[in-house]
NUZAKE-931090 format. One record per residue: residue number from 0; x negated, y negated, z of N, C-alpha, C in turn; residue in one letter. Coordinates in steps of 0.05 Angstrom, whole numbers, m for minus. Each point is the difference from the previous one (the first is absolute). Example, Ala and Ser with C-alpha at 12.3 -4.5 7.8 and 13.67 -1.06 7.14 Angstrom:
num, n.u, n.v, n.w, ca.u, ca.v, ca.w, c.u, c.v, c.w, residuo
0, m264, 114, 156, 18, m24, 0, m18, m24, 0, A;
1, 7, m21, m14, m16, m24, 1, 15, m22, 14, S;
// end
This chain:
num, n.u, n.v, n.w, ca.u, ca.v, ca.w, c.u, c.v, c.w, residuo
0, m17, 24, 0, 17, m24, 0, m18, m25, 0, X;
1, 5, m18, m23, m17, m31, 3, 18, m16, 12, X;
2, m2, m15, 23, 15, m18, 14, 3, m22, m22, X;
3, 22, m23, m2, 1, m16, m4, 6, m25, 18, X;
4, m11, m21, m11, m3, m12, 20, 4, m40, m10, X;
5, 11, m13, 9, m3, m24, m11, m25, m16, 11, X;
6, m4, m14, m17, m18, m28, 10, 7, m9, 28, X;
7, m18, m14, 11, 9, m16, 25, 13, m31, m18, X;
8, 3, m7, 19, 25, 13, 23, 22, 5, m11, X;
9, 9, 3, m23, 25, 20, 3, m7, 23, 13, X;
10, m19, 16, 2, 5, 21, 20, m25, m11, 21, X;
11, 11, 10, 22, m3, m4, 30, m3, 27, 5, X;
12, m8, 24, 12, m8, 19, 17, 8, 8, 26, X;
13, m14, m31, 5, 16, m3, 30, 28, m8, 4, X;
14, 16, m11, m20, 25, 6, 5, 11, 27, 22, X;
15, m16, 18, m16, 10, 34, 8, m9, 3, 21, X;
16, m15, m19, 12, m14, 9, 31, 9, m20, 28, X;
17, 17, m17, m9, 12, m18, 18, 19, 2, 27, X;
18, 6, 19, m4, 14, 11, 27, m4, 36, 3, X;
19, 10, 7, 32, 5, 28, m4, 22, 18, m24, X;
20, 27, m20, 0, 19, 11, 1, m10, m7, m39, X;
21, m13, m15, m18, m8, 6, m19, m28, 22, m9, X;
22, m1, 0, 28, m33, 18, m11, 11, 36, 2, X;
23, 23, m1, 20, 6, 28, m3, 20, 6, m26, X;
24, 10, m27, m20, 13, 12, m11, m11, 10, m35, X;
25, m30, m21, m2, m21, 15, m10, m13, 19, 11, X;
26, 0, 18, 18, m26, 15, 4, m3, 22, m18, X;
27, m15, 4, m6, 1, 23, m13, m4, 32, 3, X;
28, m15, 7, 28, m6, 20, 13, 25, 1, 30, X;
29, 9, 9, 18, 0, 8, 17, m8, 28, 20, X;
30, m4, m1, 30, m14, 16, 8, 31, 6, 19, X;
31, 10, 31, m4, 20, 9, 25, m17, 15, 16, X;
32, 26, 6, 20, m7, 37, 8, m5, 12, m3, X;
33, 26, 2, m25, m7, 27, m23, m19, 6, m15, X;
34, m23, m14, 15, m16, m7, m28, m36, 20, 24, X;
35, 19, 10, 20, m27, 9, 10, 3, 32, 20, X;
36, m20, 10, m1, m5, 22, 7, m25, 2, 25, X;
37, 8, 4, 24, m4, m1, 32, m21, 27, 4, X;
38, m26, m14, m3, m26, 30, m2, 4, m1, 43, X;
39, 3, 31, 0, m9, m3, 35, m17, 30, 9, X;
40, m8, m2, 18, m19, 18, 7, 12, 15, 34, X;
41, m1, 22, m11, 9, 21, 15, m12, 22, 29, X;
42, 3, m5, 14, m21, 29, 13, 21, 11, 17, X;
43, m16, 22, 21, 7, 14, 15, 12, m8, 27, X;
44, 14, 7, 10, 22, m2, 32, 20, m11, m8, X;
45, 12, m11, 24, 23, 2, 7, 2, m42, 16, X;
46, 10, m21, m11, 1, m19, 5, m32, m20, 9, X;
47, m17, 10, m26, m27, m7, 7, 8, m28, m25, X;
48, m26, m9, 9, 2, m21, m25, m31, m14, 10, X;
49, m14, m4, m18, m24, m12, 3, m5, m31, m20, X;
50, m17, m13, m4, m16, m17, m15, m22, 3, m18, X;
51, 4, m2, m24, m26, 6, m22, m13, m29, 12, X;
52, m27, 7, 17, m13, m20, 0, m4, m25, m26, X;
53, 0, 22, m20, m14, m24, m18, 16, m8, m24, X;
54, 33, 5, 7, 25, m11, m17, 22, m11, 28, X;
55, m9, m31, 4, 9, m12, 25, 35, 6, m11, X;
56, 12, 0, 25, 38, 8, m6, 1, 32, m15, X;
57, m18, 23, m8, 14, 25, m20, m9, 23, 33, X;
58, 20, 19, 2, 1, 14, 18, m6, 28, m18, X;
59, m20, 20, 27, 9, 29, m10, 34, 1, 15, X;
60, 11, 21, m13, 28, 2, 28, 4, 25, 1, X;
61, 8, 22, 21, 10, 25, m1, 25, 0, m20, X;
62, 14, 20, m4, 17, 8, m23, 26, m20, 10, X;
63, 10, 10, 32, 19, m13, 8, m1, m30, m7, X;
64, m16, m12, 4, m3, m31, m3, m2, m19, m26, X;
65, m12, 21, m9, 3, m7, m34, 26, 5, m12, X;
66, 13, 23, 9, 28, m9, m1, 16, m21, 0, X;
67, m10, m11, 22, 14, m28, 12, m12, m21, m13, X;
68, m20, 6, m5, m12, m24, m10, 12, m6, m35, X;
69, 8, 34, m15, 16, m7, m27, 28, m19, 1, X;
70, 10, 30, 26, 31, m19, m7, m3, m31, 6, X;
71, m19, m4, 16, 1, m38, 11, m12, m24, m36, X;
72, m21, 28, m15, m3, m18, m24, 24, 13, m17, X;
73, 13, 17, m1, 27, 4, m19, 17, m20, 9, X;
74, 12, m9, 27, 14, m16, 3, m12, m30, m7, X;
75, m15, m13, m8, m17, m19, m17, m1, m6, m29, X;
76, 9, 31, m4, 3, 1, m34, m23, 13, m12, X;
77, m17, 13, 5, m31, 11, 0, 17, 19, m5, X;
78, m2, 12, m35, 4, 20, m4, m10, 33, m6, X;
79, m27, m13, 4, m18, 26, 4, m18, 9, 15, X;
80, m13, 16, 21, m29, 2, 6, m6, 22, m8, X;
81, m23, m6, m7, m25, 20, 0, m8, 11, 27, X;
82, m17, 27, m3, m8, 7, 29, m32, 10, m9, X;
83, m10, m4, 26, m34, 1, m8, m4, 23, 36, X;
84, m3, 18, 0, m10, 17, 19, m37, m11, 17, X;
85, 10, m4, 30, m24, 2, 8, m13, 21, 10, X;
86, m16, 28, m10, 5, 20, 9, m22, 8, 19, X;
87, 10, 23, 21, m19, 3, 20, m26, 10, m4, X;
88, m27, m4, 5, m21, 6, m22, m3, 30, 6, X;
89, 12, 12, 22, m5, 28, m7, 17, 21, m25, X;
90, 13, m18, m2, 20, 11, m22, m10, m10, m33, X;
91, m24, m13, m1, m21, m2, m26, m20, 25, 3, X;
92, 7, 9, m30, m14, 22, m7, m7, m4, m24, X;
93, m14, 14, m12, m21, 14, m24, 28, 3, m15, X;
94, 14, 19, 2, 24, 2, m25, 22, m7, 8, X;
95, 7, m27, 10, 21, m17, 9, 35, 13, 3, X;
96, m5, 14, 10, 24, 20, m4, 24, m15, 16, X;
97, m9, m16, 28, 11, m17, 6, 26, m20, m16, X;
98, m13, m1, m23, 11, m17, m22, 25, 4, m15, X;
99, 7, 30, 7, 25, 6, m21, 11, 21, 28, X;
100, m8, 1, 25, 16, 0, 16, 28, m5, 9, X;
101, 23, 14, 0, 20, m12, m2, 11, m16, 29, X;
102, m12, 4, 20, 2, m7, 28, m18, m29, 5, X;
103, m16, m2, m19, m23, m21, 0, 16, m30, 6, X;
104, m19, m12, 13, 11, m28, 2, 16, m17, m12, X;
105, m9, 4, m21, 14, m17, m26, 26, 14, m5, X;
106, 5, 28, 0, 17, 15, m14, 24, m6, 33, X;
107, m11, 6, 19, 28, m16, 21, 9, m26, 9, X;
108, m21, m24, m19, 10, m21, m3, 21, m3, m21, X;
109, m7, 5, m19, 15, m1, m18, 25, 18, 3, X;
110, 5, 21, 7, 33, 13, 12, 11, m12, 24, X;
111, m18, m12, 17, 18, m23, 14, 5, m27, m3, X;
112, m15, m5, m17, 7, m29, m21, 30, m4, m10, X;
113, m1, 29, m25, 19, 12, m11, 31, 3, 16, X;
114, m8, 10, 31, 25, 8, 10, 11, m27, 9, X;
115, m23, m10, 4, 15, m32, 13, 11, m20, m11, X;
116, m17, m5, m17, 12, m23, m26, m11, 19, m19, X;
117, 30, 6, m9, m11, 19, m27, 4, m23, m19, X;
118, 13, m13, m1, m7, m27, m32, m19, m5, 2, X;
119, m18, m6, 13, m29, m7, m8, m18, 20, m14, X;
120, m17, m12, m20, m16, 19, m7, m24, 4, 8, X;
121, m3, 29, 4, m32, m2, 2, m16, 16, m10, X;
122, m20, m16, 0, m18, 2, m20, m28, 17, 19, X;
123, m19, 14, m10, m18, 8, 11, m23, m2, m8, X;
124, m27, 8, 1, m25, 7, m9, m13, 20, m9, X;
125, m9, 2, m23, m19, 35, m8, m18, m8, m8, X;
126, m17, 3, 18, m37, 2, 1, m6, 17, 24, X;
127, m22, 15, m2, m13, 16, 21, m22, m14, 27, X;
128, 2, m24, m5, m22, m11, 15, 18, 6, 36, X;
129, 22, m17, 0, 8, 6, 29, m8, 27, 13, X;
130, m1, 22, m15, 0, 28, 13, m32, 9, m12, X;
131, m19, m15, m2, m21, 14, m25, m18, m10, 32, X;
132, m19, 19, m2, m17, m1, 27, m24, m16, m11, X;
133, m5, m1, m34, m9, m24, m9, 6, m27, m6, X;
134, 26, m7, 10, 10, m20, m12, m8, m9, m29, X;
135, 11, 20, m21, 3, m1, m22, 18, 8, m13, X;
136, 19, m15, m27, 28, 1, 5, m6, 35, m16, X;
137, m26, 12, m10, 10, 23, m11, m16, 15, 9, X;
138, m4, 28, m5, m20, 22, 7, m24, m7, m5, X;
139, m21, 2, 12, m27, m9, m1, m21, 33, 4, X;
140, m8, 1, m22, m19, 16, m7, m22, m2, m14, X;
141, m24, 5, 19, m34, m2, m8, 4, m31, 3, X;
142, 15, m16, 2, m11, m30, 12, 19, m16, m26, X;
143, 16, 24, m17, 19, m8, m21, 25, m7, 2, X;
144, 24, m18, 1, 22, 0, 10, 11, 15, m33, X;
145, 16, 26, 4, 13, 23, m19, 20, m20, m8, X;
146, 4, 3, m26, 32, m3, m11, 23, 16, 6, X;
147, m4, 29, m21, 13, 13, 6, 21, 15, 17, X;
148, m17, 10, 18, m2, 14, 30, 25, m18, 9, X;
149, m17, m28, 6, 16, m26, 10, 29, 2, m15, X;
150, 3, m3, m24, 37, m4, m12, 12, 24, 14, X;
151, m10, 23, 1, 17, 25, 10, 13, m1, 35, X;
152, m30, m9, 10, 14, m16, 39, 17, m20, m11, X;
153, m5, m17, m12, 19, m24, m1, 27, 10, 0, X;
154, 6, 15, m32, 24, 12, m3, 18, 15, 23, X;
155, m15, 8, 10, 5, 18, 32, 10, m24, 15, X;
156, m14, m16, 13, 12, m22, 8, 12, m14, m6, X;
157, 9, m12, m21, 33, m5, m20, 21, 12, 1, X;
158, 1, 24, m7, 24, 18, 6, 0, m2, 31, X;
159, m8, 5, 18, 2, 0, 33, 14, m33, 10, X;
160, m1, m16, m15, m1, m28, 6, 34, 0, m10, X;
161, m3, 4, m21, 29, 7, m21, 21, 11, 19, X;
162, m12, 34, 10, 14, 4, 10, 17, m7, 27, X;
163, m22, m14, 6, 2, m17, 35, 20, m19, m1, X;
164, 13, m6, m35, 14, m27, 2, m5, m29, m16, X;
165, m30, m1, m13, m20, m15, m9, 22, m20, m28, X;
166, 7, m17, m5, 2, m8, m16, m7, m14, m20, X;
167, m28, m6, 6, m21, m10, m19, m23, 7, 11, X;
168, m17, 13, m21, m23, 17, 9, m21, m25, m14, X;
169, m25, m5, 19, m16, m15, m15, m21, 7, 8, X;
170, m10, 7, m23, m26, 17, m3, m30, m22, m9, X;
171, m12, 6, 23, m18, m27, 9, m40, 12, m11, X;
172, 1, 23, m9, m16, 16, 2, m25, m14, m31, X;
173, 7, m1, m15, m9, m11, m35, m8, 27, m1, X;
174, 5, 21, 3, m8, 26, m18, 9, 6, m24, X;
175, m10, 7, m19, 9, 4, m30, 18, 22, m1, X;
176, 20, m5, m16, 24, 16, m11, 20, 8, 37, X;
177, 6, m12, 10, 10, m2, 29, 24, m3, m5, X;
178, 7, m12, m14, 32, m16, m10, 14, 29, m19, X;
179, m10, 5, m8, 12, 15, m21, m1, 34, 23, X;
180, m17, 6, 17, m1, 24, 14, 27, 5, 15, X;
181, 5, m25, 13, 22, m5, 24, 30, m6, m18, X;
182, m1, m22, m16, 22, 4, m22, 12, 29, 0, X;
183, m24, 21, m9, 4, 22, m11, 17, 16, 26, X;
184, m11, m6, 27, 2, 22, 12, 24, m16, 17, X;
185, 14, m23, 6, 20, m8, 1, 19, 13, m20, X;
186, 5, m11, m11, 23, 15, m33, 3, 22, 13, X;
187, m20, 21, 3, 4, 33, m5, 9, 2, 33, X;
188, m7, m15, 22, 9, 7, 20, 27, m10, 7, X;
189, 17, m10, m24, 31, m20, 13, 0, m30, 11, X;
190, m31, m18, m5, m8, m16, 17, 17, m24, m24, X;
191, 17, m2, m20, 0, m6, m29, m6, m33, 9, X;
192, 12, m5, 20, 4, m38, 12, m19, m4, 8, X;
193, m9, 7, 12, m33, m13, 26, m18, m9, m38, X;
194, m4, m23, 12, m10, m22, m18, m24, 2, 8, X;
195, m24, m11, m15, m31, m3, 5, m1, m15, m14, X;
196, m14, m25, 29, m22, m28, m10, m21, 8, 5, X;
197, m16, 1, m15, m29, 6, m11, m17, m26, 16, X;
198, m17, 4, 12, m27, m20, m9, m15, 7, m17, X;
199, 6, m14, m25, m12, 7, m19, m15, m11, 1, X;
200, m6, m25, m7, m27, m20, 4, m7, m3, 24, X;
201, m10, 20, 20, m13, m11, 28, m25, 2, m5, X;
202, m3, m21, 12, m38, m13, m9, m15, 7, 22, X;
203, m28, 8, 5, m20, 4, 12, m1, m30, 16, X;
204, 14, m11, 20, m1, m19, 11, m5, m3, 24, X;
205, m13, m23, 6, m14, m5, 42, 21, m5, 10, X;
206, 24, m4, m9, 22, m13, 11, 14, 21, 16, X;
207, m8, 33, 4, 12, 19, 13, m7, 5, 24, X;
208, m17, m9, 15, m17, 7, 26, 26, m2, 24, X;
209, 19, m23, 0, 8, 3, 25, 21, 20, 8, X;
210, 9, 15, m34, 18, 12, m2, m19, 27, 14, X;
211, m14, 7, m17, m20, 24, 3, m3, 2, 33, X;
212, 4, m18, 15, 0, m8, 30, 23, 5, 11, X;
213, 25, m5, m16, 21, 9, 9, 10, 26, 0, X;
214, m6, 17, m22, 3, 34, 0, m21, 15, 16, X;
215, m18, m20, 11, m26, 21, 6, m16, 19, m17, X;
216, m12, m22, m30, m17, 22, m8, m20, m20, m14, X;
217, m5, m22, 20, m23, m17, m3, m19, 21, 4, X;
218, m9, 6, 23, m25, 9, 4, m2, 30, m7, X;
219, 20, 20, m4, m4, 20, m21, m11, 3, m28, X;
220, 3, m24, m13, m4, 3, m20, m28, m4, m12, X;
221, m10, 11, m14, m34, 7, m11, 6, m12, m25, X;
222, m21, m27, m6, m10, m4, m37, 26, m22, 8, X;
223, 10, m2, m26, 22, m19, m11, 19, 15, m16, X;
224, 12, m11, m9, 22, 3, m19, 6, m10, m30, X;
225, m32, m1, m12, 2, m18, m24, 1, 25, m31, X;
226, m5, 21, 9, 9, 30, m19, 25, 2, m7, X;
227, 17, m11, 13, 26, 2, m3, 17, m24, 0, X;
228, m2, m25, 21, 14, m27, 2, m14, m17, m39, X;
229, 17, m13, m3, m10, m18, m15, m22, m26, m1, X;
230, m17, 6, m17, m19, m19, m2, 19, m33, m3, X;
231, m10, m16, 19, 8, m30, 5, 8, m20, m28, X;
232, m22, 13, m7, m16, m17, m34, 23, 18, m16, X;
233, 12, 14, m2, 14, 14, m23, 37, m11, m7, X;
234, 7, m9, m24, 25, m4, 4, 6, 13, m28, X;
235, m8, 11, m20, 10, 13, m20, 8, 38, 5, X;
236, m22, 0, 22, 2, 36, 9, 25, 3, 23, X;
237, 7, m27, m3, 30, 2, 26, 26, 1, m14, X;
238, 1, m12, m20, 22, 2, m20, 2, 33, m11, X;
239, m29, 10, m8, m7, 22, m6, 21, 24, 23, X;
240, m19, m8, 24, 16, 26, 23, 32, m5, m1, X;
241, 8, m23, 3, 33, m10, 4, 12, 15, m27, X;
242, m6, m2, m18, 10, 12, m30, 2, 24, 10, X;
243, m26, 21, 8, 0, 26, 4, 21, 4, 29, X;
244, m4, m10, 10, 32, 7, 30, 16, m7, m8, X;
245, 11, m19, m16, 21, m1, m16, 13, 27, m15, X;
246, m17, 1, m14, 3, 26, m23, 4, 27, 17, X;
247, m12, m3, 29, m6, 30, 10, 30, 1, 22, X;
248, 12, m29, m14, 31, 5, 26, 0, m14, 24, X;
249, m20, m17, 2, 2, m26, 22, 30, m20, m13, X;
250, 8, m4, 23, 28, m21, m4, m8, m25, 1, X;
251, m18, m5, 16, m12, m29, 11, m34, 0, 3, X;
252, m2, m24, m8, m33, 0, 12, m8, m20, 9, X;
253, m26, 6, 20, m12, m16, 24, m30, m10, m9, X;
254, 0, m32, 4, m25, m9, 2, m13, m2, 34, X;
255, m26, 13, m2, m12, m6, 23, m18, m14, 3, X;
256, m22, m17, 23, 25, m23, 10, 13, m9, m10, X;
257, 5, m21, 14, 16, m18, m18, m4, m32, m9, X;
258, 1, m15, 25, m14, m28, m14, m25, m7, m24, X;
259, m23, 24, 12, m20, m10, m23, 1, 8, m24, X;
260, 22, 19, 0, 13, 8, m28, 24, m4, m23, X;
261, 10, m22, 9, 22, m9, m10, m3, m8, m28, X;
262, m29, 4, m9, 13, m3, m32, 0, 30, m14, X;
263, m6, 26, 19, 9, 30, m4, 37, m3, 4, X;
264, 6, m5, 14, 29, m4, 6, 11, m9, m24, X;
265, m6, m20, m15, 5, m18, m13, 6, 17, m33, X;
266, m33, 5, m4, 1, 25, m23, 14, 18, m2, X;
267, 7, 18, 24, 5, 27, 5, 42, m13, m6, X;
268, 5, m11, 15, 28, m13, m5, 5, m7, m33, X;
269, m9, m23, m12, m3, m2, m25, m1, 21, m32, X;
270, m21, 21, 12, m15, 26, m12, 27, 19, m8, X;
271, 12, 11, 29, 19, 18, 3, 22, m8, 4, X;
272, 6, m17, 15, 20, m16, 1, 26, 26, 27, X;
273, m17, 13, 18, 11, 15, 16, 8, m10, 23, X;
274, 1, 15, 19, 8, m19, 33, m36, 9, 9, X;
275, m8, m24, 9, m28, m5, 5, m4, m17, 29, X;
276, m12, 15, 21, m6, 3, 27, m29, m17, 1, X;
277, m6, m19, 15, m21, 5, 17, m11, 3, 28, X;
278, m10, 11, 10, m10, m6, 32, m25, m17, 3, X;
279, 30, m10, 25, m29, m30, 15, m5, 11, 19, X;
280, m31, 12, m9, m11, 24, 22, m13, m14, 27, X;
281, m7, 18, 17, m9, m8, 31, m15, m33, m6, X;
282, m23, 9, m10, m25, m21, m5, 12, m15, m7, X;
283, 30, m10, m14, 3, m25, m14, 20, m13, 26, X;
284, 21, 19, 16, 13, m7, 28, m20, m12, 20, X;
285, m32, 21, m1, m1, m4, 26, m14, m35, m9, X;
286, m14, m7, m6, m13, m23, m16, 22, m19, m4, X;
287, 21, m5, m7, 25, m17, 11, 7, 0, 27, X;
288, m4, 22, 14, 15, 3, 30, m19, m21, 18, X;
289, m37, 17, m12, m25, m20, 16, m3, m32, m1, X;
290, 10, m9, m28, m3, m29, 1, 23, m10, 10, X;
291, 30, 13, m2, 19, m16, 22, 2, m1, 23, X;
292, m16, 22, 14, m12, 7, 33, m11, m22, 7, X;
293, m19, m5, m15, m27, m18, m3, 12, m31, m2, X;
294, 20, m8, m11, 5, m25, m13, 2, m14, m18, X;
295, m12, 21, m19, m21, m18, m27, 26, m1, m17, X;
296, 20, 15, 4, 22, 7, m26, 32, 2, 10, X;
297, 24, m9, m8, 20, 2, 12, 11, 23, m8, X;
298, m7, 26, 18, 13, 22, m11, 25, 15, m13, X;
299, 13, m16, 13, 27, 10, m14, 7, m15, m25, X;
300, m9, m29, m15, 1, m12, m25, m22, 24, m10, X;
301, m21, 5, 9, m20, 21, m24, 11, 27, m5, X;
302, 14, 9, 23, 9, 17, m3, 25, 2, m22, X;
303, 25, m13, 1, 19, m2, m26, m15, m9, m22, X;
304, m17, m19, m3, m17, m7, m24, m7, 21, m15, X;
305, m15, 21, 18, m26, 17, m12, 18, 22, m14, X;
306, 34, 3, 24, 13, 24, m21, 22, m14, m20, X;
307, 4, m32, m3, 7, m10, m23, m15, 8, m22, X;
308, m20, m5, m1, m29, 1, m21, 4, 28, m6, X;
309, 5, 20, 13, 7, 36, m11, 27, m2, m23, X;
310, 18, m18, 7, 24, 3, m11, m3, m14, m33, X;
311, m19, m20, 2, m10, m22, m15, m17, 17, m19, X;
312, m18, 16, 7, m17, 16, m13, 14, 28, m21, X;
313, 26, m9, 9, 15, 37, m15, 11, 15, 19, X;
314, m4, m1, 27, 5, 25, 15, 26, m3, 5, X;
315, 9, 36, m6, 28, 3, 14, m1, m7, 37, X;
316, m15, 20, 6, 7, 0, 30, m36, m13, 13, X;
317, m8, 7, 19, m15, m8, 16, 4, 27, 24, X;
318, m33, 13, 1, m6, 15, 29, m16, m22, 15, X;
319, 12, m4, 33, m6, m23, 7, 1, 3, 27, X;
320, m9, 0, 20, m2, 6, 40, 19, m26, 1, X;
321, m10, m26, m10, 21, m27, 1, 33, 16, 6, X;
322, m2, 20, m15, 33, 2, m3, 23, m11, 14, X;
323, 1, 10, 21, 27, m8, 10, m8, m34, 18, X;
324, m22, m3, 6, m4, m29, 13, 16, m16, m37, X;
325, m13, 11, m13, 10, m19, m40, 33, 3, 2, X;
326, 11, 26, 3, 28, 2, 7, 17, m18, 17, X;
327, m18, m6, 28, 22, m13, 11, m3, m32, 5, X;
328, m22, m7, m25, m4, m31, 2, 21, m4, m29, X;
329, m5, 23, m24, 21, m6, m18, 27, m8, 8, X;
330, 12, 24, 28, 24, m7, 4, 3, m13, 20, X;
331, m19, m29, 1, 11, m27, 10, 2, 13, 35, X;
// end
């Protein structure tokens, strides 16, 4: 589209910017509720609840509390969470069996999610790192993180997730041909609805540390993650993977992070023209949370700003810890 535009001053600009009640009736983006998906982090007991040191306001919570804590963001209008397992480190092993456990953390959050507010959806995680005694999202052999090996646990842990209740499976792992394994083995198991958002483009980024802090597999983990996450520098091999999860039966797809990536958002929206996710991961929360602690920034204007700018960029929805604090400043 070429704008047209007159000479000054027949056209003015600022006309359109002169009041509220004219600026909202140009805007061109808006940011809802609906527009976000509530990542929370899970562990063990019975009315526990702790502090991620290093994501000021994001709680681990036992199952019961995270309960409470959905229906309080379903009644907000927060129509989805994600669940992220903090798991006990004796339960990380060598062949993460933990992972497709049907009793596992994740798998009785999500059936008591379900029983409680069943309108809400939820959404979960498939990568092996939570349960990998390497903290690596796949099998690690001779000092190699496996492909293969890895899609077949994954799959295991999809169907178990599925069956637990899972309504959007999001598979966080970047292992090759992943999308098309679980597709396969959904279909043949009756799973036909459970939808998969892909991280397709998740990038090899510093921006993950406080999260990695929050599941407990900071200090498990050996080497990095650059075999498999996406190189920083790359934006043509991301269009590339999104095409291939596309094709292999992804419904939706995920840019990871998210702020420093918003012209991936942008492409990937444009390109395919699908429903297109990003997460504003730990590192980008906790780094807003620090400078409004601090003073330097008025947190709650950066905060609606930063997930305006997602909506502005292409994105359908937003994965976001902001969630329900964004929920209940929307609803006044």
């Amino acid at each position: 589209m070429k704008p047209t535009i007159a000479p000054f001053p027949a056209a003015r600009p600022r006309r359109a910017r002169q009041s509220p009640a004219i600026r909202g009736l140009v805007r061109e983006n808006t940011l809802t509720a609906d527009d976000l998906i509530w990542p929370v982090f899970v562990r063990e007991g019975t009315n526990q609840e702790e502090p991620v040191p290093s994501m000021p306001g994001v709680m681990r919570r036992s199952v019961d509390l995270t309960v409470k804590a959905a229906k309080e963001a379903w009644d907000l209008g927060v129509p989805a969470i994600c669940i992220f397992p903090y798991t006990d480190p004796s339960l990380k092993t060598e062949d993460c069996a933990e992972a497709w456990n049907p009793d596992n953390i994740s798998n009785r959050a999500i059936r008591a999610i379900k029983d409680a507010v069943p309108e809400m959806a939820v959404m979960t995680d498939v990568a092996l790192d939570p349960y990998n005694i390497n903290g690596h999202d796949g099998y690690v052999e001779n000092g190699e993180i496996v492909n293969d090996r890895t899609v077949e646990a994954l799959v295991k842990m999809t169907l178990a997730q599925a069956e637990a209740g899972a309504d959007i499976i999001g598979p966080s792992d970047m292992m090759d041909g992943r999308i098309g394994a679980m597709r396969s083995a959904l279909e043949a198991e009756g799973h036909q609805n459970v939808m998969i958002l892909s991280y397709a483009a998740k990038y090899a980024s510093a921006c993950y540390g406080p999260f990695r802090d929050a599941v407990g597999a900071s200090g498990a983990l050996t080497g990095d993650k650059k075999t498999y996450q996406m190189d920083p520098a790359n934006s043509d091999e991301a269009m590339r993977l999104i095409e291939r999860d596309l094709n292999e039966g992804a419904d939706m797809v995920m840019i990871k992070p998210g702020l420093p990536y918003l012209d991936m958002c942008r492409r990937a929206k444009e390109t395919f023209g699908v429903p297109t996710f990003a997460y504003q991961v730990s590192g980008e929360y906790a780094m807003i949370q620090a400078a409004a602690l601090n003073g330097w920034i008025d947190g709650e204007k950066i905060m609606l700003e930063s997930l305006l700018c997602f909506k502005r960029a292409g994105c359908d929805g937003i994965l976001t810890y902001f969630a329900p604090e964004v929920a209940k400043r929307l609803n006044g």
